[in-house]
N, C-alpha and C positions, 0 to 999 in steps of 0.2 A: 886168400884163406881157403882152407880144402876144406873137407866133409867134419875132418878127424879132428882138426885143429880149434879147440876151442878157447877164445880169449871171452872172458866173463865185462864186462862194461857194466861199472854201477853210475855209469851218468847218464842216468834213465830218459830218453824223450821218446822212445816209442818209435821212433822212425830206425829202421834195419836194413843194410844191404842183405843177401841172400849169405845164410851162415853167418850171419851175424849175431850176438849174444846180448842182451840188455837183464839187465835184474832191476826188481822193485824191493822193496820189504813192504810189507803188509801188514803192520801188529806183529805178530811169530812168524809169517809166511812169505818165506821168498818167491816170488813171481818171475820166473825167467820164461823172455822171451824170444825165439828164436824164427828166422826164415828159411824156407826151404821149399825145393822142386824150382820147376821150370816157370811156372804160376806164382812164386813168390808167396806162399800160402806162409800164415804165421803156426805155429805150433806153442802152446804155454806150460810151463813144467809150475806144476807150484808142490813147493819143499815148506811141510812146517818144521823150522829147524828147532824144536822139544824134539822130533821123533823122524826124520829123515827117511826112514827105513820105509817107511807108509806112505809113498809121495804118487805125484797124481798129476798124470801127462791131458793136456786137451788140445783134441787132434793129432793121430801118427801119421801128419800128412804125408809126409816121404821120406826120403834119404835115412832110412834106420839106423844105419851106421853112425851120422851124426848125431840122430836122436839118445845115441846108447852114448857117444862121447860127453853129450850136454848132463845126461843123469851123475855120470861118473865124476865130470869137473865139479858137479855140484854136491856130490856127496851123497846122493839118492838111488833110492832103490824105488822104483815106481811098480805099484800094488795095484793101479787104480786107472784106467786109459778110458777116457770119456769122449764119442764122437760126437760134433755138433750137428753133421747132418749127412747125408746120405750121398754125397757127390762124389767122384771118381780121386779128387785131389786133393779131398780129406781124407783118404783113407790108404792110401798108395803103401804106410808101414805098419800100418795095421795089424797084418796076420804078424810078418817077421817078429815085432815086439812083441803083441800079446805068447805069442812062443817061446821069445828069447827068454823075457820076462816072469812069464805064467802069471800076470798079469788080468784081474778081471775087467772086463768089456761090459763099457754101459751105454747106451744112445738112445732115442723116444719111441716110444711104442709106437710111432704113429714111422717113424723111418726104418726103425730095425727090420723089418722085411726085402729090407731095398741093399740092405750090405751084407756082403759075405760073410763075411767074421759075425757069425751067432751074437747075439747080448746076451752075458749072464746077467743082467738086471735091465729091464725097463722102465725109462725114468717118464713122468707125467707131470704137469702141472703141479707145483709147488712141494713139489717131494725135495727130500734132502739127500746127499751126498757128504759122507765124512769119511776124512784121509788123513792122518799126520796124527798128534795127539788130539783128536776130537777136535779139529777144523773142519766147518760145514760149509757145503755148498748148498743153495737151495736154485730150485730149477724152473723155469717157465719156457713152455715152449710157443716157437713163431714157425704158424704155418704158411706159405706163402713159396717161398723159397725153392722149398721142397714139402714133402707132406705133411711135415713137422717136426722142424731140428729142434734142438736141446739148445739153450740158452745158461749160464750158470753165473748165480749171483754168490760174491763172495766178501763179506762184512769182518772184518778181523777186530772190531769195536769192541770194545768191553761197556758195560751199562755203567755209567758212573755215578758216582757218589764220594759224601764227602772225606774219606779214605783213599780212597783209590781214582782219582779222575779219567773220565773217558778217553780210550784211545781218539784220537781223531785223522785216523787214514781214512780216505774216502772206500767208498765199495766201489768194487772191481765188476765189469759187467762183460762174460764171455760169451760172443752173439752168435760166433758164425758168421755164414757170411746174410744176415738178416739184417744187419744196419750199418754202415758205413757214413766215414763223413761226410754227409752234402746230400746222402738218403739210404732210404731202403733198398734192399739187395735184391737183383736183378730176378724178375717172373716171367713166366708163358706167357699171360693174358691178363687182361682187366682185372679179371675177378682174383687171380692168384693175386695180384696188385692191392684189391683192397682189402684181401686176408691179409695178407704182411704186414699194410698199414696200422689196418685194426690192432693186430695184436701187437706191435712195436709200439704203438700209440698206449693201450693199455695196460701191458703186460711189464714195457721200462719206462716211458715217461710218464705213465700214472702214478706206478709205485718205487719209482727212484729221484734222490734227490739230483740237484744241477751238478753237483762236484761228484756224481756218481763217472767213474772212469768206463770207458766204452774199449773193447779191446775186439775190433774184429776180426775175421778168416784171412783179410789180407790187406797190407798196408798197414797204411798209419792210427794211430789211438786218435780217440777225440773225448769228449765229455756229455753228458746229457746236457747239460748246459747250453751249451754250445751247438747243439744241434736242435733242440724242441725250439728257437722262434722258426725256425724253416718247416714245422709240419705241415702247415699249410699251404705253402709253397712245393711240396712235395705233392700233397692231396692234388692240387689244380694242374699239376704238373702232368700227373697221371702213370699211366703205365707206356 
């Protein structure tokens, strides 16, 4: 499969060769996810199909070309280019999109000094992010990594009641590369070590539930679930 050739897979498991395409639905929001560059980096396009036109890429880690074919198969027009964090191979299409696109550019106060491409918004601690017809992201950041990427929590749930019952897709958790399955994402030193922890410890497995979906920077999906009996394992483990 080339750059250009996009084949869409709705038989979701999270795992992608390089160019590869996977979709979720979300409540109204399709979630597609795709691989790319040399690094295998993931990139996530999320469409809420009410309003297509308002759609919202996270990470232009590379191969633009293919970035511009995945929008196109899926029918979007992307408004909104969210980076998680500040490293060389998230950001590789960066510029070429927010250009091709005109496109605005969001990443955390604490990284947007560290990448090229300006932020026209700086995101912070529990700020929100809406794309599509009033689809929110809301934001926590984990410093560790880097000085502080952008993390984005996404809830497609409806509040139920006895009319309308709750959706029940789980939330969607876009990390970066800040948690991975089997632990936290790689640091300098001890102490960047137990920032990452801390705040991965409080920031997703304090305030998300076990079926909360983990989708990070590279490889494979995992669950909160499924990964909080090993914090402490990770803790002793160390940096």
């Amino acid at each position: 499969m080339t750059a250009h050739d996009v084949t869409i897979n709705d038989d979701y498991t999270g795992d992608l060769s390089r160019h590869g395409v996977q979709r979720v639905r979300v409540g109204a929001i399709d979630v597609y996810k795709t691989s790319v560059g040399e690094m295998d980096n993931n990139s996530h396009l999320l469409v809420d199909t009410r309003a297509p036109e308002r759609s919202l890429l996270i990470d232009a880690c590379d191969e633009a070309d293919h970035l511009k074919a995945l929008a196109d198969a899926a029918g979007a027009t992307v408004t909104t280019i969210v980076t998680t964090h500040s490293h060389g191979d998230h950001v590789q299409a960066l510029a070429e999109l927010v250009e091709a696109w005109g496109a605005e550019h969001l990443t955390s106060s604490l990284d947007a000094p560290d990448i090229e491409v300006p932020a026209d918004r700086r995101l912070d601690q529990g700020d929100t992010v809406t794309f599509g017809d009033g689809a929110t992201l809301v934001s926590f950041i984990l410093r560790g990594h880097t000085r502080g990427g952008v993390g984005l929590g996404l809830d497609a749930g409806e509040p139920a009641n006895a009319e309308s019952p709750a959706d029940d897709a789980p939330i969607h958790l876009f990390v970066g590369d800040s948690l991975f399955p089997g632990g936290v994402g790689k640091t300098a030193n001890q102490e960047n070590f137990a920032q990452l922890l801390h705040d991965v410890e409080e920031r997703i497995f304090d305030a998300y539930p076990d079926d909360a979906v983990v989708h990070p920077g590279h490889g494979s999906d995992t669950t909160v679930g499924a990964e909080r009996p090993h914090l402490e394992e990770w803790r002793n483990r160390g940096w």
